[in-house]
Wavefront OBJ file of the C-alpha trace (Angstrom):
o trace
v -81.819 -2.785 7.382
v -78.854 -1.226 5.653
v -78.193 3.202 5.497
v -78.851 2.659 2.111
v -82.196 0.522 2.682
v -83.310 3.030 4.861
v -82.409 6.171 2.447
v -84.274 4.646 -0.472
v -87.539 3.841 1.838
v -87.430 7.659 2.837
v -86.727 8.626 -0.667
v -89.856 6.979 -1.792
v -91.932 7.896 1.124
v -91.024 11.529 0.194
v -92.219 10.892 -3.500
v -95.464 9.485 -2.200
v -96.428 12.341 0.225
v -94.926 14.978 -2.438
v -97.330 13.081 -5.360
v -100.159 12.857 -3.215
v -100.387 16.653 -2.224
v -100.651 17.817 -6.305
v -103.778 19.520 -5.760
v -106.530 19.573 -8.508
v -105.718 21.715 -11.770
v -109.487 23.033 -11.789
v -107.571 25.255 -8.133
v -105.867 26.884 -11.233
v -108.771 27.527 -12.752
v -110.528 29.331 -9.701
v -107.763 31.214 -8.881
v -106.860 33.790 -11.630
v -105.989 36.843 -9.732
v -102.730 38.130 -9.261
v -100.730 37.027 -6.149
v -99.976 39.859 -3.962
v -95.962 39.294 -3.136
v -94.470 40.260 -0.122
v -90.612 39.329 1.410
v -91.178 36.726 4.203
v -88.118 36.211 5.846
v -84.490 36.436 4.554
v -82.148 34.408 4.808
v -78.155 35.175 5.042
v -79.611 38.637 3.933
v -81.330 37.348 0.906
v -85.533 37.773 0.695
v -87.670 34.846 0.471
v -90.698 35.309 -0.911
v -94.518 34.306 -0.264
v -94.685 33.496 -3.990
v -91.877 30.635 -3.331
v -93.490 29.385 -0.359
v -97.415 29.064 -2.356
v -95.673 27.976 -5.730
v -93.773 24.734 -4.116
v -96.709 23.909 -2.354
v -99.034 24.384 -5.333
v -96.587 21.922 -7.376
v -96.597 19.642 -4.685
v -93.194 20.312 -3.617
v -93.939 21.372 -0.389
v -95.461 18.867 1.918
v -96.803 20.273 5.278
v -97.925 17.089 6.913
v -101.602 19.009 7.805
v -104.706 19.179 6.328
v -105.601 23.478 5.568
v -101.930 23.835 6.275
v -101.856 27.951 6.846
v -98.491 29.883 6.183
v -96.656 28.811 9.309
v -96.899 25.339 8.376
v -95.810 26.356 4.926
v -92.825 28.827 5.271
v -90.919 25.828 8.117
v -90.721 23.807 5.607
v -89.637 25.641 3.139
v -87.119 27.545 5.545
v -85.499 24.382 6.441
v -85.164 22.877 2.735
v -83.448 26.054 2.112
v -81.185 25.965 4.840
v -80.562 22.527 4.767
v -79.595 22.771 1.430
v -77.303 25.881 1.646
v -75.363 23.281 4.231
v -75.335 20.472 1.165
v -74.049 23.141 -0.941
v -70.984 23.839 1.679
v -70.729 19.960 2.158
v -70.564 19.494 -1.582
v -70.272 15.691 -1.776
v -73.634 14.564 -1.520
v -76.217 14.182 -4.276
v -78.843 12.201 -6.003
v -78.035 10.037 -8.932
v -79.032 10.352 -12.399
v -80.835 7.398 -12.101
v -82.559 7.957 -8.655
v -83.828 11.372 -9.788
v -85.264 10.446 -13.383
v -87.207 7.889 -11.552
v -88.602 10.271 -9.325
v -89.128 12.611 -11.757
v -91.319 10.049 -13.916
v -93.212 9.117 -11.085
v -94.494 12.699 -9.892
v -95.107 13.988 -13.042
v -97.436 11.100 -13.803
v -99.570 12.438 -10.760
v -100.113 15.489 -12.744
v -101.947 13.702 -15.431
v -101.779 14.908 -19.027
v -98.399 16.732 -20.225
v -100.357 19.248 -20.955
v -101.475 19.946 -17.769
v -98.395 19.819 -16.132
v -97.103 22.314 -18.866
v -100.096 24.684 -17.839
v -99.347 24.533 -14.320
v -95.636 25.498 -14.669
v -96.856 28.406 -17.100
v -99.340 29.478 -13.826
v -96.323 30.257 -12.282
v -94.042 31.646 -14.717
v -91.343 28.984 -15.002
v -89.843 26.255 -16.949
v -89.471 22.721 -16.622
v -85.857 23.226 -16.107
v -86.516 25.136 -13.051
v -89.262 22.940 -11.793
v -86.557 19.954 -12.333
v -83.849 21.890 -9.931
v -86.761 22.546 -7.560
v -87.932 18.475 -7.237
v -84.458 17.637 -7.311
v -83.631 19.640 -4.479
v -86.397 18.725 -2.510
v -85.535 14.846 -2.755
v -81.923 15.739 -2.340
v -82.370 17.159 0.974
v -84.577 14.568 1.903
v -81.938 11.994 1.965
v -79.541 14.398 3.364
v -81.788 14.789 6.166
v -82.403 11.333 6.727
v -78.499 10.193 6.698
v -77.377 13.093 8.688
v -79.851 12.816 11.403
v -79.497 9.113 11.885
v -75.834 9.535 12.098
v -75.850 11.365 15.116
v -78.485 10.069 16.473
v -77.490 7.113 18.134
v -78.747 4.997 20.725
v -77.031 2.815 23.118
v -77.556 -0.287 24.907
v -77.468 1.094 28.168
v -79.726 4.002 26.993
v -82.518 0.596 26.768
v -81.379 -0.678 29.954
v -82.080 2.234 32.126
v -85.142 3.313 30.210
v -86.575 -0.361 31.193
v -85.212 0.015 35.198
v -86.510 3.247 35.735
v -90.289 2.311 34.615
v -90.632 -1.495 34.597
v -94.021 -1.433 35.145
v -94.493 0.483 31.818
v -93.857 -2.165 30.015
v -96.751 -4.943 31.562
v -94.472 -7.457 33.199
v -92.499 -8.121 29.684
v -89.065 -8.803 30.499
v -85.948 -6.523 29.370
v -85.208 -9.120 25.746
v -89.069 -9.266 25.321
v -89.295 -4.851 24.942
v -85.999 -4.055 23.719
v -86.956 -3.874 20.125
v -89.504 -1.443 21.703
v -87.824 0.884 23.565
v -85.102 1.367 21.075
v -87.496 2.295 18.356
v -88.957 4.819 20.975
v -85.575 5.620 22.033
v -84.365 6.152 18.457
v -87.582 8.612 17.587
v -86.931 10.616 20.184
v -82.940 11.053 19.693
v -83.932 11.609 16.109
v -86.478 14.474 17.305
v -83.971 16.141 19.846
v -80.930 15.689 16.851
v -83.326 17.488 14.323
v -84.191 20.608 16.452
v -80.851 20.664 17.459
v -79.575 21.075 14.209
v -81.806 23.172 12.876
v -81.498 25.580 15.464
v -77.604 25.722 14.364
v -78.679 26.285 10.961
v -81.012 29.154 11.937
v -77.919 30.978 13.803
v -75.427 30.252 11.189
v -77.596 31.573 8.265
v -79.036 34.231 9.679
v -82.501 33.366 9.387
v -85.269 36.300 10.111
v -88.465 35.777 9.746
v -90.146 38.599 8.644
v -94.235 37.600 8.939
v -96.250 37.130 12.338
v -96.416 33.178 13.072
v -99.242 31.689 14.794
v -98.498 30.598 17.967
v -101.506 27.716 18.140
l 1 2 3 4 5 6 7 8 9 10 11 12 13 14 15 16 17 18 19 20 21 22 23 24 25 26 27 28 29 30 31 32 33 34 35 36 37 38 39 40 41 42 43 44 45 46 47 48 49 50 51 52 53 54 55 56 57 58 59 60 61 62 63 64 65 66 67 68 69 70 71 72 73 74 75 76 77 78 79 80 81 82 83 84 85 86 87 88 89 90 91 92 93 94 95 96 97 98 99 100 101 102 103 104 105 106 107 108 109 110 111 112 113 114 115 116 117 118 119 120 121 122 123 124 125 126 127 128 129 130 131 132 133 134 135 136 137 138 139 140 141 142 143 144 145 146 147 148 149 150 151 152 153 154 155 156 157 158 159 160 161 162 163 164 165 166 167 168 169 170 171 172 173 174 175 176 177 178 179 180 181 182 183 184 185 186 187 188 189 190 191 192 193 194 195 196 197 198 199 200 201 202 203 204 205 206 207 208 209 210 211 212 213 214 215 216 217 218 219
């Protein structure tokens, strides 16, 4: 499959898990007290806030990947979007199309239902469409950045299959080396991609000054 195969797979995969987390509007409806604010990390010296963090995921802009995600598996997330895109920003060349981002955009706001609702929602949190465009847009655009970055420097070789076969044949029940290697490099390539991503966002965490400002649980 082709980069640009790939990147459009992972673009819609992204829509999908971002459309499926909208959460019901009658959570609006329940929740009408004021959100108590509070600085949660900065980030080259600039506060984020826990009002961010609950207002992405409320929109569905913030997918955590666990059921009763608590604010550790919120504020990641949302930490590495941000620094992610601060590096785009730098980068300046790379961005979503017209086109690819008006699709999106039709798509996820048809998961909210009525106009109306999605106009209510927005007003729950005290911003425009405009704003809640920049916000989706971003979120898609690093995405893809994430996606195209990683698997550049994430390679894997063929000798990187060969050894992994030679040094555990018997994990692989008496297949030969031709019969796995589809296999292994998939393995292979998940892991690389894994090592690449920590990697890099440990770089990002150093070069943007990232301080995280709320205890995290550890389990």
């Amino acid at each position: 499959m082709t980069k640009l195969g790939r990147l459009c797979i992972a673009a819609g995969a992204l829509l999908l898990l971002l459309r499926s987390s909208v959460p019901s509007l009658a959570q609006d409806e329940r929740d009408n007290g004021a959100i108590i604010d509070q600085v949660v990390a900065t980030l080259d010296d600039s506060p984020i806030l826990l009002s961010d963090v609950l207002m992405e995921k409320e929109l569905g802009l913030l997918e955590t990947g666990r059921p009763a995600a608590g604010l550790e598996a919120l504020l990641e997330p949302f930490l590495n979007r941000l620094m992610i895109h601060k590096e785009i920003e730098e980068v300046g060349s790379f961005r979503l199309s017209q086109g690819q981002f008006e699709g999106a955009l039709t798509g996820f706001l048809a998961s909210f239902g009525r106009r109306e609702d999605f106009e209510r929602r927005l007003d729950f949190w005290g911003i425009d469409e405009q704003e809640f465009r920049r916000r989706l847009n971003r979120a898609l655009t690093v995405s893809l950045y994430t996606e195209s970055r990683i698997q550049f420097f994430a390679r894997v070789l063929p000798s990187d299959i060969e050894r992994t076969y030679n040094e555990e044949p018997e994990r692989w029940g008496g297949r030969l080396l031709h019969e796995v290697w589809d296999d292994i490099r998939e393995i292979l390539l998940e892991e690389a991609f894994t090592k690449e991503r920590e990697r890099w966002l440990a770089t990002l965490r150093n070069r943007y000054h990232l301080e995280i400002l709320v205890a995290m649980d550890e389990g």
